[in-house]
C-alpha positions as CSV (number, residue, x, y, z in Angstrom):
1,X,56.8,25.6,-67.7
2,X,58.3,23.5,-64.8
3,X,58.6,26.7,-62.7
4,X,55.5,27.7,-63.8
5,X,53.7,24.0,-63.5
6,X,55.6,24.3,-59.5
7,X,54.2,27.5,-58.5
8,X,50.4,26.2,-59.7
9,X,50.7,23.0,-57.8
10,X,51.6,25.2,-54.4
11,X,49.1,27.2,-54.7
12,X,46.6,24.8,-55.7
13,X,48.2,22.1,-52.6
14,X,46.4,23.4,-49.4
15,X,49.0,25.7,-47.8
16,X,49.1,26.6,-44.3
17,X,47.4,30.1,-44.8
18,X,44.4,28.3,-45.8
19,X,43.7,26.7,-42.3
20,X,44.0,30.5,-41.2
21,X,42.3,33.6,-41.4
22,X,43.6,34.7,-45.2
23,X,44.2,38.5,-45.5
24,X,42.2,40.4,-47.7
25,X,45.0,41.0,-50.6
26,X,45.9,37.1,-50.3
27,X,42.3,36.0,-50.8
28,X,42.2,38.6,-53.7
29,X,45.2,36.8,-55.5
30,X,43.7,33.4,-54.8
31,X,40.6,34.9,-56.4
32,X,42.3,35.0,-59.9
33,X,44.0,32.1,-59.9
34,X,40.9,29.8,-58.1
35,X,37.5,32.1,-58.2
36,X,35.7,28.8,-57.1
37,X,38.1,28.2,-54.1
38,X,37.8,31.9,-53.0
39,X,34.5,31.6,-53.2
40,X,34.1,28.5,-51.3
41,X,36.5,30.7,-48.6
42,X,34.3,33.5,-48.5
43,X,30.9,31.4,-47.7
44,X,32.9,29.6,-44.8
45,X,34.0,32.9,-43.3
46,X,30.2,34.3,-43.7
47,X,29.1,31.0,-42.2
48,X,31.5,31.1,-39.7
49,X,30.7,34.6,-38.5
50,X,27.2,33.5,-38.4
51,X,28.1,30.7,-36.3
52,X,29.9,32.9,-33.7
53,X,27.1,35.5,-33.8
54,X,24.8,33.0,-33.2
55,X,27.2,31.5,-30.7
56,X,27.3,34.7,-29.1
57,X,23.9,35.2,-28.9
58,X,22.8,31.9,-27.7
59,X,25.5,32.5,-24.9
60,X,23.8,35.7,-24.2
61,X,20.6,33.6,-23.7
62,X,22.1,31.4,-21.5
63,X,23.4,33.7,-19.2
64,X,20.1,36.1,-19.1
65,X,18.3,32.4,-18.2
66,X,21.0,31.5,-15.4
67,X,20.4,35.5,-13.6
68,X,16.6,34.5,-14.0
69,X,16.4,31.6,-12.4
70,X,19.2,32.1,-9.7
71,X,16.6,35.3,-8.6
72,X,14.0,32.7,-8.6
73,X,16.2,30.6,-6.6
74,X,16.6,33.1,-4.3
75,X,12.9,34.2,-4.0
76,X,12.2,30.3,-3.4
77,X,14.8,30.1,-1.1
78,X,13.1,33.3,0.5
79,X,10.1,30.8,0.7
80,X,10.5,27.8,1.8
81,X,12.6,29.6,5.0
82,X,9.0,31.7,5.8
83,X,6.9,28.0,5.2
84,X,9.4,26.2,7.1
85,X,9.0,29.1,9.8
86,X,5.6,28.8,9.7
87,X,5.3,24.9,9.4
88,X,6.7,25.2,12.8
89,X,4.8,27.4,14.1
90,X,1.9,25.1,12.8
91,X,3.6,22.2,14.5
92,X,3.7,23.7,17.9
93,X,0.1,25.4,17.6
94,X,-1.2,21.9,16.8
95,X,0.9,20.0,19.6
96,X,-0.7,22.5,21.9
97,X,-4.4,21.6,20.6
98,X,-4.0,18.0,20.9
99,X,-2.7,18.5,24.8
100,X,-5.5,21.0,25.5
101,X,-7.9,18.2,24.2
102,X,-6.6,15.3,25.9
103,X,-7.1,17.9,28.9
104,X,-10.6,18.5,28.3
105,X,-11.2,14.6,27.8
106,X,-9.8,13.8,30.9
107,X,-11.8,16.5,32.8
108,X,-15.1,15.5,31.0
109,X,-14.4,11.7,31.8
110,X,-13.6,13.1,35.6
111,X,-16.9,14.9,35.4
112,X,-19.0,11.6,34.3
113,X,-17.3,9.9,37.2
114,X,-18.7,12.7,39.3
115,X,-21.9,13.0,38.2
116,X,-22.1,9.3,38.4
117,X,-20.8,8.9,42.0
118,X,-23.4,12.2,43.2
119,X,-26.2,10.5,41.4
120,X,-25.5,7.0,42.9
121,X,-24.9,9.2,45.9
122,X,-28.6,10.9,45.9
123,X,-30.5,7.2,44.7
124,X,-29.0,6.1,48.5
125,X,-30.3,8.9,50.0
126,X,-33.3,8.8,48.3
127,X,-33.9,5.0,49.3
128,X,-32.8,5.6,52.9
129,X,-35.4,8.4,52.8
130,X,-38.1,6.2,52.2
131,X,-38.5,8.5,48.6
132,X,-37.9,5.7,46.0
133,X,-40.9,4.1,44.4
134,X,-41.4,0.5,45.3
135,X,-42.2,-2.0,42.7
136,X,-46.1,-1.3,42.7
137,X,-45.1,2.0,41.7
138,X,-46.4,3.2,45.2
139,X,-44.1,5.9,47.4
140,X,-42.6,5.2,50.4
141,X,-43.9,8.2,52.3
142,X,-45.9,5.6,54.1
143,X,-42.5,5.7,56.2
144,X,-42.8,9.6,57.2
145,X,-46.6,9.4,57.4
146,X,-45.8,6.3,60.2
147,X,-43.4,8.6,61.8
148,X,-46.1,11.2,61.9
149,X,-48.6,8.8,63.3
150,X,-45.9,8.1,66.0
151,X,-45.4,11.9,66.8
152,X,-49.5,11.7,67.2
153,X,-50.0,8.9,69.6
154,X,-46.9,10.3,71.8
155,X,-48.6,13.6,72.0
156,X,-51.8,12.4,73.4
157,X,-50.0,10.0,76.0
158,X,-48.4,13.2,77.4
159,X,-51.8,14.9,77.0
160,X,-53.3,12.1,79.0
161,X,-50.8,12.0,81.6
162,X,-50.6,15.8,82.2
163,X,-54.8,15.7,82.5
164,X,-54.1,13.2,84.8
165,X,-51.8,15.1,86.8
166,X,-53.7,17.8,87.1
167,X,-56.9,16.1,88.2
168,X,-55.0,14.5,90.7
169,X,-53.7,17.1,92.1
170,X,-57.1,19.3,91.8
171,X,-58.7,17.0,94.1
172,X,-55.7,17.4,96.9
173,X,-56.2,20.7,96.9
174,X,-59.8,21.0,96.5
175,X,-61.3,18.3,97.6
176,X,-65.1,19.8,98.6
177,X,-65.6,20.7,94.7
178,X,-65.7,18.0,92.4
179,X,-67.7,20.1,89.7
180,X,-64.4,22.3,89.0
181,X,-61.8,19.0,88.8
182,X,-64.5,17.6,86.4
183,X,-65.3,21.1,84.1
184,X,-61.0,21.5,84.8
185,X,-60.6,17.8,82.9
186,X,-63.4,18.1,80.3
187,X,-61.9,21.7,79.4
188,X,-58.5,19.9,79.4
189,X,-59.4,17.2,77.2
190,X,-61.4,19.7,75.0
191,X,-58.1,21.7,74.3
192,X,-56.3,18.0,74.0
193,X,-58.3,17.2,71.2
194,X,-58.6,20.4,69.5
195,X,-54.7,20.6,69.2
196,X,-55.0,17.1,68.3
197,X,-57.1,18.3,65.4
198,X,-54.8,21.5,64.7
199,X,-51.6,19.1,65.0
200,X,-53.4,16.6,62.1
């Protein structure tokens, strides 16, 4: 009985073999002596083949995921280098505007000044001209029409003096007939006064 009551106790004490993987003949044995026990062995070794199935699986998963997204890493990678390229590009189209701008400001403010100075430029000529209305709203052509007059009166002083002349010297030459230095003048004044009239 003690021999017997000895080789119970070790096999019901948890050996060594049963922190291992139990062969099949062992877990056979153990299965008459402890059906419950074996039992209990049997659902942990299902459950633990589960375990590394699912294990393996998941694992599996993991690295399908980490292939997925380090292509997507590379394709965003791909990218940003072709957005970055073209950010520059952006950058250097849109530095180039704003100087081309700031070009055509200054040469539109250069062309105010110029038209300012040319029209500032034609008033003065325009009031040296005698052009600009006065403050009755009348012209100032009275100034060219003056100028005319003045053209007027010296062309019939040197009408009058050449008349003279010539009836001076009419009446040197032929003194014995009056009636010809006196038809010579009233022709003479005749023609005075009609390009008097054609002058007007």
């Amino acid at each position: 009985m003690d021999g017997e009551s000895s080789l119970f106790e070790g096999e019901s004490a948890p050996p060594d073999y049963a922190k291992k993987a139990m062969p099949a003949d062992r877990l056979a044995e153990l299965a008459l002596l402890d059906p419950k026990r074996a039992k209990r062995i049997l659902a942990n070794r299902q459950s633990a083949a589960r375990s590394k199935e699912r294990k393996i699986k998941y694992t599996g998963e993991l690295e399908r995921k980490v292939q997925t997204l380090q292509t997507e890493a590379t394709t965003l990678s791909t990218q940003l280098t072709l957005l970055q390229r073209d950010t520059s590009g952006l950058t250097a189209e849109n530095r180039e505007l704003k100087l081309r701008l700031q070009s055509m400001e200054e040469q539109a403010k250069l062309r105010d000044a110029l038209n300012d100075a040319l029209r500032e430029e034609v008033q003065r000529l325009k009031i040296a001209a005698g052009q600009v209305p006065n403050m009755n709203g009348n012209s100032f052509n009275g100034g060219l029409q003056q100028q005319q007059q003045q053209q007027m009166l010296t062309y019939f002083s040197q009408q009058q003096q050449m008349h003279y002349l010539s009836g001076h010297q009419g009446r040197h030459h032929h003194p014995n007939n009056p009636h010809n230095s006196l038809n010579g003048g009233q022709s003479m004044s005749g023609q005075t006064l009609n390009d008097s009239m054609d002058f007007m």
